[in-house]
N, C-alpha and C positions, 0 to 999 in steps of 0.2 A: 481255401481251395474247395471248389466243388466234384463233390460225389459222382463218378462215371454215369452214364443216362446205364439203367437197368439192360440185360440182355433182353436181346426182342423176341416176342412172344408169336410171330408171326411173321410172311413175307409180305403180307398188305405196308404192315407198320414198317419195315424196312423201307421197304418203293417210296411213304411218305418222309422217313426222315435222311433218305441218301443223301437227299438238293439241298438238307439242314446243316448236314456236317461236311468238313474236308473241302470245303470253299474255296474260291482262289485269296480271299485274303488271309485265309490262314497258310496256307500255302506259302505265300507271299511273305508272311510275318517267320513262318518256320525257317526257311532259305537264310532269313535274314540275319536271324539269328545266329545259327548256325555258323554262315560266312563272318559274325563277329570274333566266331572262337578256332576257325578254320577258313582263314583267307582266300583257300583255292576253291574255296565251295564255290561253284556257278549257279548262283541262285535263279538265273532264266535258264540258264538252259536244266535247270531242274524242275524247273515248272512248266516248261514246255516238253518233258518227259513225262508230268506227272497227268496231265491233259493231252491225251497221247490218243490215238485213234480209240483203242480199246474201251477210254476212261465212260461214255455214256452207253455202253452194254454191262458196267462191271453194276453188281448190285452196293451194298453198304460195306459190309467186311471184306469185299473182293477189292473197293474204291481205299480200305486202310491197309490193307496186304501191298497192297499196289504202291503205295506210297513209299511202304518200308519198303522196298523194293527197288525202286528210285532211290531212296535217302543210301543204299547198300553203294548202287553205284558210282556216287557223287560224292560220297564219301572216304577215307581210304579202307581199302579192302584190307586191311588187317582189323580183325574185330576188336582186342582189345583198346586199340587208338582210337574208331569211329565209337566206340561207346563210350570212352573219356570224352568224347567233343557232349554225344548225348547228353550225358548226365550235367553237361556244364549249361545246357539250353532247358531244359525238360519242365525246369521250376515256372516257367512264362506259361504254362500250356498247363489245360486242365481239362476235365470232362472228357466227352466221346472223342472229339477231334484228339486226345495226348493219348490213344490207346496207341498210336504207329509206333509208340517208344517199346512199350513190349513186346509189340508184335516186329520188329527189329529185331528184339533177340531171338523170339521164337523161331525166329527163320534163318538166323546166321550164330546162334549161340550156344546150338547145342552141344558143341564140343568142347565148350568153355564154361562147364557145370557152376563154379566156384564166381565165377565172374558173371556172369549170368545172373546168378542166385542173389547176388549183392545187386546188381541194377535193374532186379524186378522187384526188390523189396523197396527200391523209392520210387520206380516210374509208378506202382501199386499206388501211391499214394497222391500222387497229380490223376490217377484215372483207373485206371483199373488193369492187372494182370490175368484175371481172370481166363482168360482163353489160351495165350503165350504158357500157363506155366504146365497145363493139361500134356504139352509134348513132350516134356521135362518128366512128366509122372510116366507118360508113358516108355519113354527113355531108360527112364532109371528109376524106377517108385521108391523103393527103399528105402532112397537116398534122398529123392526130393521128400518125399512124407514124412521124411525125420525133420527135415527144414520147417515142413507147413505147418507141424508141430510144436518148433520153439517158435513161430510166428504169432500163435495164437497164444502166446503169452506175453504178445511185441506190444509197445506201452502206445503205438500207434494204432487208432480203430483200423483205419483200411488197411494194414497191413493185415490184422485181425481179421478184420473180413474176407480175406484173400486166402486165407489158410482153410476156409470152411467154404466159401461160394469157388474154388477153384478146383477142389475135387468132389464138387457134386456130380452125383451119376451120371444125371438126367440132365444137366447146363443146357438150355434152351441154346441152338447157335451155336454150339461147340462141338467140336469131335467127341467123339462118346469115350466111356471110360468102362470097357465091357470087365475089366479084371475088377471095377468096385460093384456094378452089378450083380456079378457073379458071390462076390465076399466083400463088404462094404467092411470088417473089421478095423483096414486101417485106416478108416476115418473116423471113430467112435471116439480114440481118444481125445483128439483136438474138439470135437461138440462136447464133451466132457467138458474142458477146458472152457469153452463159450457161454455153455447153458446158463448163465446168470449175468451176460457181460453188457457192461451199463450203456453200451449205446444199442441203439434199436435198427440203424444199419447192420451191426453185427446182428444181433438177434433173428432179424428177418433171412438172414443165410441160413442162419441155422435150420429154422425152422422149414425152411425148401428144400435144404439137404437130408432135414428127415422125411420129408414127406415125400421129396425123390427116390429116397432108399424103401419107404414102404410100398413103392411100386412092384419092386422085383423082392424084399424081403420082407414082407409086413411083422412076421414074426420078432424080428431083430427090432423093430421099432417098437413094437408094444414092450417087449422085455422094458426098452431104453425108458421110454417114456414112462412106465409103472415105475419104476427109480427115479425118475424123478417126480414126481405126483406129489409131493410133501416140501416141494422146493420154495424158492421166494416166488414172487409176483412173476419176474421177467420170465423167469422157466416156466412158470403155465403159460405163458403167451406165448411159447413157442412151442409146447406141449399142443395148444389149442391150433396153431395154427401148421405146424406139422403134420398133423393126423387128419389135416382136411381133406384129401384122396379116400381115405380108410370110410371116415364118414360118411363120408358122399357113400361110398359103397354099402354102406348099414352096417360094418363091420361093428359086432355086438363087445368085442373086449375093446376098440376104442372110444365106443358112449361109454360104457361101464367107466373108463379111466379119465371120460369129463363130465362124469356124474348122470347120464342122460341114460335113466335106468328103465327097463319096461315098463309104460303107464297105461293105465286106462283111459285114453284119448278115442273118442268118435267121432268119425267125419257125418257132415251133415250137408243136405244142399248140394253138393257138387257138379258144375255147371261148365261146362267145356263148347262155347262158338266162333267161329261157326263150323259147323260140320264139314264143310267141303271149305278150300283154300287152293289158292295159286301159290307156285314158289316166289314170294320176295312180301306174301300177307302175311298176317299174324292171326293166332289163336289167341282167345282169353280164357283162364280158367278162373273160377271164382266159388268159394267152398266155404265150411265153418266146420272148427275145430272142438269139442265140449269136454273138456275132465272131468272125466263122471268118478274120481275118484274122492278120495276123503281129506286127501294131504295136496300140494302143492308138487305140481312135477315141472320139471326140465326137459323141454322139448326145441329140438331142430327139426325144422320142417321143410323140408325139400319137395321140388316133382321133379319127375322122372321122365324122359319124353323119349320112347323107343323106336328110334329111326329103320327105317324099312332099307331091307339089303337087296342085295342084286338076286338071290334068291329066293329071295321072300320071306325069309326070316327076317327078325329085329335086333337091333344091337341097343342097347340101352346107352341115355346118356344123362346123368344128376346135374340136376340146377340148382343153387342155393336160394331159397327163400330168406329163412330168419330162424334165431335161436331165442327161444322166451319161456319167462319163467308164468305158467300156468295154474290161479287158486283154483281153491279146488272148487266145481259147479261152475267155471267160467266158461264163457264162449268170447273166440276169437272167428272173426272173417278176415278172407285174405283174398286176392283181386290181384292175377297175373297176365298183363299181355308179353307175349314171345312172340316176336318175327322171326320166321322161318327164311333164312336169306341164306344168300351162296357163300360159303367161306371156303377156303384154300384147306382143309382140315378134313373136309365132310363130302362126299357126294352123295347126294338125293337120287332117290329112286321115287317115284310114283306109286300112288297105293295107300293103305292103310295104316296111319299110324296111331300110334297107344303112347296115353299120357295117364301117369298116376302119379297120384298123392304120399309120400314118404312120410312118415314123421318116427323120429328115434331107429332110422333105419327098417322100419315096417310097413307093407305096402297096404294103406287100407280104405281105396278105392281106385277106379278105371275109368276113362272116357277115353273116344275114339275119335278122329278124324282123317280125311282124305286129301289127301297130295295130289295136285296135277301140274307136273312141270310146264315150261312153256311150248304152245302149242296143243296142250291135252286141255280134259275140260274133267274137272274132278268127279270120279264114280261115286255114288252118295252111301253113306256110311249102311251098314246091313244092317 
């Protein structure tokens, strides 16, 4: 079986993978199935519900909501019976298209905690429960987090995974989870339980759940992470890959805890063209790096390109370069183009923006250029 597709990072990538998933042949195939273990199933006239006026304005998770929703009605409305039919069809279906089985219960199973609880821990593993079991935390945390709990001890990875990417804070695409925001404690246990688990699907949750949590509690995460500092291989890898928010921001106790300690690094050269740009060109920046020290240091080196606000302030925002280990008297160059293009995330303003050089969290140089959206013609730098 294959691995749910990742939550989406974006509405662009949604709008591209809607017309991917929840097809008419899966459709087609799901109905059929179904009407094999449930005779009265009407498999057109469920697909002619499921393609219903609404179906080309609905985006991707509104097109699998939509489904469950359908499958609710064509089904028999006593929940325990149409999840028996479920669980007898669900093993045919996998990836993004078999997320309708959780999202089924999400939507008609919260008063059936126990039964619920059982037919998210298999549909979890044809695709993913990730989003379905967030109503269930918010419902009753106590009770579900005691669950997600012995999960992450379940001899199945995605079930595994499910116990740690389904109460991340932050779940890109999911309903928020402002009570772990607030206090992320009761998820610390179950990353406990993960922090060395052999598959790298698991691992990779983890490591977004810590680094979701150091969003609103950085503090909690550096504790976490300095405990585990001394761990096997897989727990720096998600040590390193957790605390990539904190980094990005120069946070000086998460270099300290992956070794990237103050050096004597000198920027040289530093060359930022063209001075003026239209919205949709790009900048290059292009610089050298020198340890003028005596030993060998650890450096990440990022830029930083602070975007112009509606009042004329900047807001900053870190871009990853590279992480390298630097002898000592060497020089490194480095050669960045950025297009400045339109995303759903960002709105541009015109004017002046500032780009610098980061390395181990320290800013140690600046170059400037100028923005003109479409229709302007860019003011030339002072």
């Amino acid at each position: 079986m294959a691995p749910v597709a990742p939550p989406l990072p974006s509405k662009k990538m949604a709008e591209l993978l809607k017309d991917q998933f929840f097809q008419p042949g899966f459709i087609k195939e799901l109905g059929q199935a179904i009407h094999q273990n449930f005779h009265s199933f009407d498999t057109r006239a469920f697909g002619e519900d499921v393609f219903n006026d609404p179906w080309d304005q609905l985006e991707l998770k509104g097109r699998m909501s939509h489904i469950a929703t359908m499958l609710q009605k064509h089904l028999p409305h006593d929940f325990p019976k149409a999840l028996g039919i479920l669980k007898k069809v669900v093993s045919r279906f996998n990836g993004f298209d078999a997320m309708v089985f959780p999202d089924f219960v999400r939507q008609f199973g919260l008063d059936h905690w126990e039964l619920s609880m059982d037919a998210l821990e298999i549909f979890t593993q044809y695709s993913s429960a990730e989003f379905a079991i967030r109503s269930f935390i918010i419902r009753d945390q106590d009770r579900t987090m005691e669950k997600m709990l012995s999960w992450s001890r379940h001899e199945n990875h995605h079930v595994r995974r499910l116990s740690s990417e389904g109460c991340r804070p932050r779940l890109p695409w999911a309903m928020a989870l402002p009570e772990f925001k607030n206090d992320p404690s009761d998820i610390l246990p179950i990353l406990e339980n993960l922090k060395a688990d052999e598959s790298e699907y698991v691992r990779k949750s983890v490591a977004n759940n810590i680094n979701d949590i150091s969003k609103d509690n950085p503090d909690t995460v550096l504790a976490l992470c300095r405990r585990w500092s001394n761990g096997l291989k897989e727990t720096q890898w998600i040590i390193r890959h957790g605390l990539r928010s904190l980094i990005k921001k120069g946070s000086q106790p998460a270099l300290d805890i992956l070794g990237y300690r103050s050096s004597n690094i000198e920027l040289k050269k530093f060359s930022l063209e063209p001075e003026n740009i239209q919205l949709g060109e790009s900048i290059k920046l292009q610089f050298e790096l020198t340890n003028m020290a005596k030993s060998t240091a650890s450096v990440v080196v990022d830029y930083v390109i602070h975007f112009r606000k509606a009042n004329g302030s900047n807001t900053p925002k870190v871009f990853k370069l590279t992480n390298l280990e630097m002898g000592p008297g060497t020089t490194h160059q480095f050669s960045k183009v950025h297009k400045i293009v339109p995303i759903t995330t960002r709105t541009y303003y015109g004017g002046e923006q500032v780009v610098e050089v980061q390395v181990n969290g320290e800013i140690l140089g600046s170059r400037r250029f100028n923005l003109a959206l479409e229709d302007e013609s860019p003011e030339p730098v002072a």
